[in-house]
TORKOL-965512 format. One record per residue: x, y, z of N, C-alpha, C, O in turn; residue in three letters. Coordinates in steps of 0.02 Angstrom, whole numbers, padded with zeros to 5 digits, always signed. Example, Ala and Ser with C-alpha at 12.3 -4.5 7.8 and 13.67 -1.06 7.14 Angstrom:
2
+00660-00284+00390+00615-00225+00390+00660-00165+00390+00712-00166+00423ALA
+00642-00112+00354+00684-00053+00357+00645+00002+00394+00670+00057+00402SER
***
This chain:
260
+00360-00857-00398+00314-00848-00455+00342-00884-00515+00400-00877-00534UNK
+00294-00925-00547+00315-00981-00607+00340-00922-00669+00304-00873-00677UNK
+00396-00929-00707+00376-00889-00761+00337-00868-00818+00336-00818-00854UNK
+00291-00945-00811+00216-00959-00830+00247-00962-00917+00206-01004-00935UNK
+00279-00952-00967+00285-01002-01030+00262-01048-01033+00222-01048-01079UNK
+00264-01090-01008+00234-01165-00998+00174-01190-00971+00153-01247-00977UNK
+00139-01127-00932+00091-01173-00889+00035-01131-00933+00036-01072-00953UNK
-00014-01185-00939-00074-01169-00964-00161-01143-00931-00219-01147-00949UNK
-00103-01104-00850-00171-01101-00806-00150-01007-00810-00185-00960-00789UNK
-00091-01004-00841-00070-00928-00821-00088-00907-00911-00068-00942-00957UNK
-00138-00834-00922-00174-00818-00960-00148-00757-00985-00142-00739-01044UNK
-00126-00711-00904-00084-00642-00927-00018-00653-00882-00016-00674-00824UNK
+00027-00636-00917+00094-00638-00908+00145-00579-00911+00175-00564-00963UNK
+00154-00541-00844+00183-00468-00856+00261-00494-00834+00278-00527-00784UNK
+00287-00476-00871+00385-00490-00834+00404-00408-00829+00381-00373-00874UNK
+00448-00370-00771+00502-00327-00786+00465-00259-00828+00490-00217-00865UNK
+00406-00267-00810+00347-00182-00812+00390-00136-00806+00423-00136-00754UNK
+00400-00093-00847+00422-00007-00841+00370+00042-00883+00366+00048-00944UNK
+00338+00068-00841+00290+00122-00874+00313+00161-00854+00341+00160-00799UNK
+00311+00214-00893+00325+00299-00866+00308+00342-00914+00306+00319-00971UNK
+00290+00414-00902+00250+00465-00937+00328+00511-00894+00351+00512-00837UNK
+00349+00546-00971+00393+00589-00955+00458+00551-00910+00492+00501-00920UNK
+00453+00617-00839+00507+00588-00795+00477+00545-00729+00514+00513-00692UNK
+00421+00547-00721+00375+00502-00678+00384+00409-00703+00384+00383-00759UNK
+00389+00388-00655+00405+00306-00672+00339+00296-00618+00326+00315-00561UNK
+00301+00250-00677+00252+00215-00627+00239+00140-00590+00209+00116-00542UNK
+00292+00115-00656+00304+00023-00635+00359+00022-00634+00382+00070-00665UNK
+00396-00012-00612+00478-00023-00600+00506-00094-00602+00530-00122-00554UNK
+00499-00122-00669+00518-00192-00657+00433-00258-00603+00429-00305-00564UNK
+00395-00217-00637+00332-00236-00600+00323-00316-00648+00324-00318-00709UNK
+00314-00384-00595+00285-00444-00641+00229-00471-00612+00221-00464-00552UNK
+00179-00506-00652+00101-00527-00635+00089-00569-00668+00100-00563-00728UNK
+00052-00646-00632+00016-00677-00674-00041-00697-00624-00050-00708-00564UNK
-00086-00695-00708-00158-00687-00677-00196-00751-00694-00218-00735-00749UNK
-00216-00808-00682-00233-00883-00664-00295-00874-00723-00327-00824-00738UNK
-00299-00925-00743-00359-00940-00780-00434-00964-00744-00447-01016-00712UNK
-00472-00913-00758-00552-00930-00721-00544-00900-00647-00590-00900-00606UNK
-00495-00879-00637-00492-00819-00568-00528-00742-00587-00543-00721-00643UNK
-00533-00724-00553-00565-00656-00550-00493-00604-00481-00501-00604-00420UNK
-00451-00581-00505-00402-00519-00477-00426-00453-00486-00437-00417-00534UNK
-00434-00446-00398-00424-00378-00410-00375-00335-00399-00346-00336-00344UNK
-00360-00298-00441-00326-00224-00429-00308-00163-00401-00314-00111-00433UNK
-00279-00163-00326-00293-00097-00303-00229-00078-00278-00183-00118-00270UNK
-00224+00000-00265-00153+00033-00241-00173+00108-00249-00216+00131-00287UNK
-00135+00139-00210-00130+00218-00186-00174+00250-00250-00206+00211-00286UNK
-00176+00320-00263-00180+00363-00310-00120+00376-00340-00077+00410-00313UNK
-00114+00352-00395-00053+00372-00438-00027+00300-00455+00006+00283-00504UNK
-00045+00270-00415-00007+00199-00434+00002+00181-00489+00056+00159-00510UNK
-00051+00188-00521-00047+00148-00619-00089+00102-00607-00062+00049-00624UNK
-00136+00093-00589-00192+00032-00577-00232+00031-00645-00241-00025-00669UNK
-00255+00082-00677-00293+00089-00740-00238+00082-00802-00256+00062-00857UNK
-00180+00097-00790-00110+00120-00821-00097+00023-00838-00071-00004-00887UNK
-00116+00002-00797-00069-00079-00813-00129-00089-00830-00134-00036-00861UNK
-00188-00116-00836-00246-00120-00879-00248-00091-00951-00263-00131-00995UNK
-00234-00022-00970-00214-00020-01030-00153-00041-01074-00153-00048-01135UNK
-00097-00050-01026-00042-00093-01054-00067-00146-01076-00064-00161-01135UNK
-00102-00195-01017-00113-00257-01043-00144-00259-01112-00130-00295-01160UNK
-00197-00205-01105-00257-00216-01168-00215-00212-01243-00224-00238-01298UNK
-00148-00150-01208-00135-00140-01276-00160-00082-01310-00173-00075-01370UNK
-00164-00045-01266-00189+00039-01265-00131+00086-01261-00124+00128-01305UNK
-00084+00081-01203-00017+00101-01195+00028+00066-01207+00009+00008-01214UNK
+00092+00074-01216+00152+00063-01224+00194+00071-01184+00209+00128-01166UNK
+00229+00009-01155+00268+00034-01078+00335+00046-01129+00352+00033-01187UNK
+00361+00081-01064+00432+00095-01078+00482+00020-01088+00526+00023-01131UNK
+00475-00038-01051+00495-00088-01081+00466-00146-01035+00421-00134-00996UNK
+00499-00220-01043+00454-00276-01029+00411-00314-01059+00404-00311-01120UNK
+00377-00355-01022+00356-00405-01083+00263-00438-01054+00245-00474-01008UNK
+00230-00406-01105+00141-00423-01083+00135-00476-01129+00136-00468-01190UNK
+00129-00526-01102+00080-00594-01149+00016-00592-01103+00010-00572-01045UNK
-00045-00627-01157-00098-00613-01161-00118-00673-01210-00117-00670-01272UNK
-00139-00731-01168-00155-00784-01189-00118-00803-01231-00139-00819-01286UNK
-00054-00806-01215+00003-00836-01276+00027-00813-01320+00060-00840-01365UNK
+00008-00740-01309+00033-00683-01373+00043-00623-01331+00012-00591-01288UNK
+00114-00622-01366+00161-00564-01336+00155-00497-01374+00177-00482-01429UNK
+00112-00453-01322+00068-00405-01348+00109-00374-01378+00096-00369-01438UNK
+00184-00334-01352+00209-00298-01386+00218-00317-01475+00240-00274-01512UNK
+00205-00359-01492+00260-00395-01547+00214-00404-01591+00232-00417-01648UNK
+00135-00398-01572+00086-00418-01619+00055-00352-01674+00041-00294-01659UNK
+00052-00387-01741+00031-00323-01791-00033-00291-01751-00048-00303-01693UNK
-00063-00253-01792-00130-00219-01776-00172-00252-01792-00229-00242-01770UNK
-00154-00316-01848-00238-00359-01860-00209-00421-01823-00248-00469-01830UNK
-00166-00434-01795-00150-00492-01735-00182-00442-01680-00228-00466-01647UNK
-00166-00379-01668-00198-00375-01595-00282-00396-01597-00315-00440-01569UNK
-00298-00336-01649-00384-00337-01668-00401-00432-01655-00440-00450-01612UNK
-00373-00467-01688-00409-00550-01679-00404-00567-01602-00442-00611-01581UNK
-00351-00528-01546-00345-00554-01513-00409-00523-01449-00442-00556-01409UNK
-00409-00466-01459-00470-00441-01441-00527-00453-01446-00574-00425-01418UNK
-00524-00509-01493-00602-00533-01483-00610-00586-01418-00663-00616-01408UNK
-00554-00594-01378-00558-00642-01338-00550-00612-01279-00536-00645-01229UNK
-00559-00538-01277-00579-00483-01203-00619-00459-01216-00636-00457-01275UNK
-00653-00429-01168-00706-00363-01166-00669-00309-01117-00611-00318-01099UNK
-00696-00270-01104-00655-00209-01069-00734-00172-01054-00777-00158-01095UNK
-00733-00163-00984-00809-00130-00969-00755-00068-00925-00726-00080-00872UNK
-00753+00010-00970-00705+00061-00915-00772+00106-00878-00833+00103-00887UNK
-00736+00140-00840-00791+00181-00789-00837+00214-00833-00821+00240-00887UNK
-00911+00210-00801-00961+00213-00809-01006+00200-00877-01058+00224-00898UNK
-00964+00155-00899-00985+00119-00951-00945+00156-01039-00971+00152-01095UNK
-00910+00174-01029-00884+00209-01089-00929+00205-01162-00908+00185-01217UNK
-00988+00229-01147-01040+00198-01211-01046+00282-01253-01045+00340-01232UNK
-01050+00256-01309-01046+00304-01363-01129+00353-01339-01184+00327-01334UNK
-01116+00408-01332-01170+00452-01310-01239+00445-01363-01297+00433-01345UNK
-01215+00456-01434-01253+00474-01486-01284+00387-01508-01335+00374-01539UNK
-01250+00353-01489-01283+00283-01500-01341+00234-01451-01319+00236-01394UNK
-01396+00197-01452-01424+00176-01399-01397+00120-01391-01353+00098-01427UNK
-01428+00086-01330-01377+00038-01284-01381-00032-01365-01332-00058-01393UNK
-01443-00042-01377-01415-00082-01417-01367-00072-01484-01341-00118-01516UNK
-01366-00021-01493-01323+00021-01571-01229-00005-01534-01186-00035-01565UNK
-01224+00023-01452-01163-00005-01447-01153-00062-01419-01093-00074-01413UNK
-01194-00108-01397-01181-00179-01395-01164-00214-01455-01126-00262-01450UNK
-01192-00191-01526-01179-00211-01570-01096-00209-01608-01057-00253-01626UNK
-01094-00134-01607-01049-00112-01627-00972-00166-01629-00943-00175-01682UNK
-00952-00190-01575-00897-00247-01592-00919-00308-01616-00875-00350-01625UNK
-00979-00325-01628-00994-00393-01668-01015-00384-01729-01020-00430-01770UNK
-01034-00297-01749-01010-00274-01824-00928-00292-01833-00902-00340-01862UNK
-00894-00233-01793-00819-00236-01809-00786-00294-01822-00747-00297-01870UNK
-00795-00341-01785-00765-00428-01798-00793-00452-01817-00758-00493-01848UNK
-00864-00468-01831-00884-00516-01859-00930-00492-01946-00948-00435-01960UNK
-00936-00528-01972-00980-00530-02024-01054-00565-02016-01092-00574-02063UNK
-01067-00582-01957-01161-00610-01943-01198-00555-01970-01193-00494-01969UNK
-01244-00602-01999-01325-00559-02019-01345-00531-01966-01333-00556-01911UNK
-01385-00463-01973-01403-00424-01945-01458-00453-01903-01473-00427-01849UNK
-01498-00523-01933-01540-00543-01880-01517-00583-01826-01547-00596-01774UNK
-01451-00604-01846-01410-00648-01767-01420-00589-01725-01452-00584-01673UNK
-01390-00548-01755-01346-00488-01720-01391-00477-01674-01380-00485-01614UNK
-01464-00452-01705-01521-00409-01661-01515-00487-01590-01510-00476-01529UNK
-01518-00550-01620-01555-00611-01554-01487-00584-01499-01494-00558-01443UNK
-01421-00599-01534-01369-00604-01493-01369-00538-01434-01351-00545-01375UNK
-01389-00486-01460-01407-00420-01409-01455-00418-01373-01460-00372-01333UNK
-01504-00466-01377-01580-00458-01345-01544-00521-01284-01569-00524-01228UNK
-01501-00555-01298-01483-00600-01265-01427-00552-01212-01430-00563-01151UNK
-01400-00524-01227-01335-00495-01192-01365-00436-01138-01342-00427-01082UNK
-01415-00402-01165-01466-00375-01140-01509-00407-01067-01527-00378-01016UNK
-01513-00445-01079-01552-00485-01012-01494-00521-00987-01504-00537-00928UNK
-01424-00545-01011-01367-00584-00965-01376-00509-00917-01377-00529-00859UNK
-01379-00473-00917-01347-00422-00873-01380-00369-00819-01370-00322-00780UNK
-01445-00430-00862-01515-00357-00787-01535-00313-00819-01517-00258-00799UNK
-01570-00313-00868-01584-00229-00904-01641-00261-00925-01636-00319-00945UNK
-01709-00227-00924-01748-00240-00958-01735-00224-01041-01684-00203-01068UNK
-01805-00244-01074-01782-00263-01148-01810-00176-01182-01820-00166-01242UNK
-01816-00133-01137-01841-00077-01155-01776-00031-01157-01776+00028-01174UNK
-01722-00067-01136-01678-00019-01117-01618-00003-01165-01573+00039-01162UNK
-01640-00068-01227-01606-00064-01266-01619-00028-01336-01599-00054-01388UNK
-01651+00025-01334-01672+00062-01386-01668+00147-01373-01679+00195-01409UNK
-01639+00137-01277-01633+00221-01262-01558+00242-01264-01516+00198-01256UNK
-01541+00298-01273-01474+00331-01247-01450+00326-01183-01479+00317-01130UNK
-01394+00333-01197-01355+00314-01116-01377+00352-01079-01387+00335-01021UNK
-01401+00446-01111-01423+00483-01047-01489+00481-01016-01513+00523-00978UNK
-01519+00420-01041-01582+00405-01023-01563+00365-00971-01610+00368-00932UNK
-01520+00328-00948-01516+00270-00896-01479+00302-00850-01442+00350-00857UNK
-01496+00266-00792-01463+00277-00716-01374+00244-00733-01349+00203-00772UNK
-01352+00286-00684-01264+00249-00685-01260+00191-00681-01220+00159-00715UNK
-01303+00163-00637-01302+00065-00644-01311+00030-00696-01281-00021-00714UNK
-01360+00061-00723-01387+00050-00804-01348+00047-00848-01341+00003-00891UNK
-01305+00121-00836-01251+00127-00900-01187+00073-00893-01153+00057-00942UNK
-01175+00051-00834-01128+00004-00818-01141-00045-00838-01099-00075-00871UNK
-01223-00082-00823-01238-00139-00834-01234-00145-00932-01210-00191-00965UNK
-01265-00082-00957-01241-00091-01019-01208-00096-01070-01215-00122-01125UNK
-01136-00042-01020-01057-00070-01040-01042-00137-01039-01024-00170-01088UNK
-01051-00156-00983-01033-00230-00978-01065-00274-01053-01030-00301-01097UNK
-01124-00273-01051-01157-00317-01106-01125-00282-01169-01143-00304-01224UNK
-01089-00240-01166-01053-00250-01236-00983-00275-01218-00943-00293-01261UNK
-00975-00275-01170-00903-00281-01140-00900-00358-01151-00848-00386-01134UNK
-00967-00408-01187-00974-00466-01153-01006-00484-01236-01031-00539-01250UNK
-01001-00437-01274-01029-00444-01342-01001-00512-01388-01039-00544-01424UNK
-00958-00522-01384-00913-00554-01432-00901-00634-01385-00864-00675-01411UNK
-00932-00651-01321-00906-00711-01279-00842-00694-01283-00811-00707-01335UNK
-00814-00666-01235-00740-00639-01227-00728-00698-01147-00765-00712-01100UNK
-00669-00715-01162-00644-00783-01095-00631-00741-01053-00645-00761-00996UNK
-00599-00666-01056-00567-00629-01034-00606-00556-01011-00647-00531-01048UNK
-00593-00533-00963-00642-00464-00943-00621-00442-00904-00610-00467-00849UNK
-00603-00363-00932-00559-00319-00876-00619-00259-00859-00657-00231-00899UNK
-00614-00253-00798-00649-00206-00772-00622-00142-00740-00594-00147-00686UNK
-00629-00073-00773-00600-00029-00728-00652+00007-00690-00705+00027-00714UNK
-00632+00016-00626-00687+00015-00580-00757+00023-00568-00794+00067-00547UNK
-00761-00040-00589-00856-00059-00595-00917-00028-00552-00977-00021-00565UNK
-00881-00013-00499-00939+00007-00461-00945+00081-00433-00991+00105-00401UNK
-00896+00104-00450-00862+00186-00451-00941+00210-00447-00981+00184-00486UNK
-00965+00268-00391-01005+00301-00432-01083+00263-00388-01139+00285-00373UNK
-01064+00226-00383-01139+00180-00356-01163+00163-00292-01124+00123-00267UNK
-01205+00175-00260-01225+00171-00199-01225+00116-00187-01232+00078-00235UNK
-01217+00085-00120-01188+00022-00100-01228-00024-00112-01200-00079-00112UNK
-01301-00024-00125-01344-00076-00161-01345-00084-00207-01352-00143-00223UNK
-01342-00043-00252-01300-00066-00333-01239-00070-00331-01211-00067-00385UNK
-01207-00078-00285-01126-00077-00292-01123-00162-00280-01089-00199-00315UNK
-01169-00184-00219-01189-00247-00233-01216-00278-00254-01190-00333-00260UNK
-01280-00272-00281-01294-00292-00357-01231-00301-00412-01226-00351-00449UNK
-01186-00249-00411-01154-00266-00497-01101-00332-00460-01089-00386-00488UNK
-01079-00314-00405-01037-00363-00384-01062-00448-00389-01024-00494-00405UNK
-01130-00455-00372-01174-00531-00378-01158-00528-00460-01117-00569-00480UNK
-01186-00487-00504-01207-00490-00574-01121-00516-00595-01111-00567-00628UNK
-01072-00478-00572-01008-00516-00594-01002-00586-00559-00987-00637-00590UNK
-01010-00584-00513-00987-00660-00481-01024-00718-00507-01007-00777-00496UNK
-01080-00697-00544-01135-00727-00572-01102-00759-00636-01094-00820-00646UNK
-01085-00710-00676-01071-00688-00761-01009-00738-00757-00996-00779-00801UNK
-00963-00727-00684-00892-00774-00704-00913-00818-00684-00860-00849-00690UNK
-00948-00856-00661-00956-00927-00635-00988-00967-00705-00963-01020-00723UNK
-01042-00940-00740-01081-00940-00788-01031-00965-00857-01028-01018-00888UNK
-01001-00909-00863-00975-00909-00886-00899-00913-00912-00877-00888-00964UNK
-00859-00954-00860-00805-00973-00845-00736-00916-00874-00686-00931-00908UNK
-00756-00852-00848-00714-00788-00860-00663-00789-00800-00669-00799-00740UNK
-00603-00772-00849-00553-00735-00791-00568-00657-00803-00567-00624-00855UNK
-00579-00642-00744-00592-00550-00727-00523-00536-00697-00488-00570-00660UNK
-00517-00479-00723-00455-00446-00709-00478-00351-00690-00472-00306-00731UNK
-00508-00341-00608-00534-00299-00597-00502-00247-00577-00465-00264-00530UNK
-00495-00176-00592-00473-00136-00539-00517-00101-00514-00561-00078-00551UNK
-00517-00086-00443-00548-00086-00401-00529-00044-00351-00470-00054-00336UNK
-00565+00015-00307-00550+00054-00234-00579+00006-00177-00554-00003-00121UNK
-00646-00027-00208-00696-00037-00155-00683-00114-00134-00695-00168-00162UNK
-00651-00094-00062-00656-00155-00018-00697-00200-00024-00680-00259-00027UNK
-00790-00171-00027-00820-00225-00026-00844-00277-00074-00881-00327-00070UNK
-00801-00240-00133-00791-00301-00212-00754-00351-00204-00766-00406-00228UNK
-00676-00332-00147-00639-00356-00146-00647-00434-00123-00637-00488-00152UNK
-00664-00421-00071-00714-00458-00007-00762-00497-00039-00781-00550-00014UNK
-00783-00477-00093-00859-00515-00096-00832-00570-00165-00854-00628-00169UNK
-00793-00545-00208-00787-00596-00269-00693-00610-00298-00668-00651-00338UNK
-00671-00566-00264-00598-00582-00270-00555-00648-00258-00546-00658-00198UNK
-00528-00694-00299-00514-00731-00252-00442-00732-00243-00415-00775-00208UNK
-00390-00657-00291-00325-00641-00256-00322-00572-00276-00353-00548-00323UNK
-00290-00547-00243-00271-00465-00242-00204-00453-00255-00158-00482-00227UNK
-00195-00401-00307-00131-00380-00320-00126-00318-00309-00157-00275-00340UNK
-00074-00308-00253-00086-00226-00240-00020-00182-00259+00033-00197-00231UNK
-00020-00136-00298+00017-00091-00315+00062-00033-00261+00040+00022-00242UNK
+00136-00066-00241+00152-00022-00200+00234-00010-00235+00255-00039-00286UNK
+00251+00013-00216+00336+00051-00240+00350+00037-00300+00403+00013-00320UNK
+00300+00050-00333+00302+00050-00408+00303-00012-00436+00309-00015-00497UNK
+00295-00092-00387+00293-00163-00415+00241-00179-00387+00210-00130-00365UNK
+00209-00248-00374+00178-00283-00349+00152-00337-00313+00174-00393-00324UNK
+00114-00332-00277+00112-00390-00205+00032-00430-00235-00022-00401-00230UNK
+00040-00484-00259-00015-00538-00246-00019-00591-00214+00019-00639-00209UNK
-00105-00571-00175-00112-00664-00128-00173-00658-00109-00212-00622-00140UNK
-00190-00689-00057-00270-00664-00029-00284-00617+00000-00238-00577-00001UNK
-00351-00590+00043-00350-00536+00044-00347-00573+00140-00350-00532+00186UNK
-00344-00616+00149-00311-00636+00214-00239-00629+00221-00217-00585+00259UNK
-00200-00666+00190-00140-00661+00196-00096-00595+00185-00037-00580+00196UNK
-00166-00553+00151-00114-00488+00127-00127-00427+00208-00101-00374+00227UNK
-00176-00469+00230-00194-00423+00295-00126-00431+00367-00117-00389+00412UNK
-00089-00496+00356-00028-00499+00384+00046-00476+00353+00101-00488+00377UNK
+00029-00439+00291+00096-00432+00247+00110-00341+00273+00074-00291+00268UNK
+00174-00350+00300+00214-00303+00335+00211-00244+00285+00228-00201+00325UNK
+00202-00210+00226+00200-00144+00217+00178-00100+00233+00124-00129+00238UNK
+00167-00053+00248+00141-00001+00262+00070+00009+00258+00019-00001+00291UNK
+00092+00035+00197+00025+00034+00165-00036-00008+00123-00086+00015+00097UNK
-00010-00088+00129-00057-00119+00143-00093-00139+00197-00146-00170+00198UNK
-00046-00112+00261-00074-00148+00322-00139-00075+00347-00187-00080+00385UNK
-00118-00022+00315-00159+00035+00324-00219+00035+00284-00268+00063+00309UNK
-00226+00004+00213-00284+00004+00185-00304-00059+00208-00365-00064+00201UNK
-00276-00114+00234-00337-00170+00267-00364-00158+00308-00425-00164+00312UNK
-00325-00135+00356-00345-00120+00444-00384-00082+00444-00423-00093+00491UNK
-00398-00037+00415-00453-00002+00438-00530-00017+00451-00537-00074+00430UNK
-00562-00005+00464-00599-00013+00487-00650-00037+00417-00680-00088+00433UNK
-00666-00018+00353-00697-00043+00295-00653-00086+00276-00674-00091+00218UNK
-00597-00130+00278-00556-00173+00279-00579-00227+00339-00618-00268+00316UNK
-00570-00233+00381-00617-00259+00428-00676-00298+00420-00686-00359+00420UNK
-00707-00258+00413-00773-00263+00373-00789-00305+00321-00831-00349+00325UNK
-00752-00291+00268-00757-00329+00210-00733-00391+00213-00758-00438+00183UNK
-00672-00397+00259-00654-00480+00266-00705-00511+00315-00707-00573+00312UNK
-00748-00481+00360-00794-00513+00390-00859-00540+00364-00890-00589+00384UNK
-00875-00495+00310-00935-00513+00260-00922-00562+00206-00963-00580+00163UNK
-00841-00589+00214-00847-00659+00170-00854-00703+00194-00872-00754+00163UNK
-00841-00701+00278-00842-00762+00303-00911-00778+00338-00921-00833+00364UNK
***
């Protein structure tokens, strides 16, 4: 693995990860880099820290030590209005759309292109009517409450804020959690769509094999507290345990057969 300083294809840069809560250690010297215009997904046991290194990266938590760069800026080290500028160059879509209850879908699509930006309120309204249809929602949908929409809905409308600001960058915590396997494939096209479109590195975490399978094009899987990335072929010959137990099975199987 390059130590990536130098190369301009590596975007996130984890060295020597130590997270821990209390006396529980969840990363142990854990390192990752994640390619520019790739889409990684994320997966490992229960407990692993899969959502846990997603908020490190973002800059939500604070590991115990190590070093997160994030497009050339070394997260630990940056003020609070260096992080805020740098955030305009991610979105973050978390489970089931983390949308403000009391607000409608378009009140929080807006909401980060208030926070960063200074545009007139009439960009604002085009730029949402636009972000609104990138993502499959009719144009009715942006004037109801989240508890008016189906879970797909509320996802699809996380995302379009997740996507508010043209962010290069887009972390997903598990997108499809929650969704029956035809919207589970639906959101999976709508991403594979959105990154091609839009020349995004996705940085997904993920349970579901058949995301993996369908738009991944490397997997980093969380085992003894570090990490294993490569394809989701090559990782189907990699001697651990417990990766050879979550491929093999039988929805493992499966999912590498539906790419090919």
């Amino acid at each position: 693995m390059t130590d990536g300083r130098t190369d301009p294809d590596i975007v996130i840069r984890v060295r020597n990860l130590v997270t821990r809560f209390g006396p529980q250690v969840l990363h142990d010297g854990l390192d990752l880099d994640v390619r520019s215009g790739e889409v990684l997904g994320v997966v490992g046991g229960s407990g692993s820290g899969k959502s846990v290194l997603l908020k490190s990266i973002i800059g939500l938590l604070r590991p115990a030590s190590g070093s997160i760069k994030v497009l050339d800026r070394e997260v630990e080290q940056m003020s609070d209005r260096q992080l805020r500028d740098v955030q305009r160059q991610w979105g973050v879509l978390f489970q089931d759309g983390a949308l403000f209850s009391s607000m409608t879908v378009c009140e929080n699509i807006q909401l980060p292109i208030k926070e960063h930006t200074d545009l007139p309120q009439s960009l604002i309204d085009d730029i949402t009517r636009v972000k609104v249809a990138m993502v499959g929602l009719p144009p009715d949908a942006a004037t109801k409450l989240p508890a008016q929409l189906s879970g797909g809905m509320r996802k699809r409308a996380g995302l379009a804020r997740a996507l508010a600001l043209d962010p290069s960058l887009l972390f997903l915590d598990e997108p499809t959690a929650g969704l029956d396997p035809i919207g589970a494939a639906a959101f999976d096209a709508l991403i594979a769509d959105l990154q091609q479109s839009l020349k995004l590195t996705v940085f997904m975490v993920t349970h579901d094999l058949d995301s993996l399978g369908a738009i991944c094009d490397r997997i980093a899987v969380l085992v003894d507290k570090k990490i294993v990335v490569d394809t989701m072929e090559n990782l189907l010959d990699y001697p651990h345990p417990w990766i050879r137990e979550y491929f093999h099975g039988p929805r493992g199987r499966a999912a590498l057969a539906a790419v090919h």
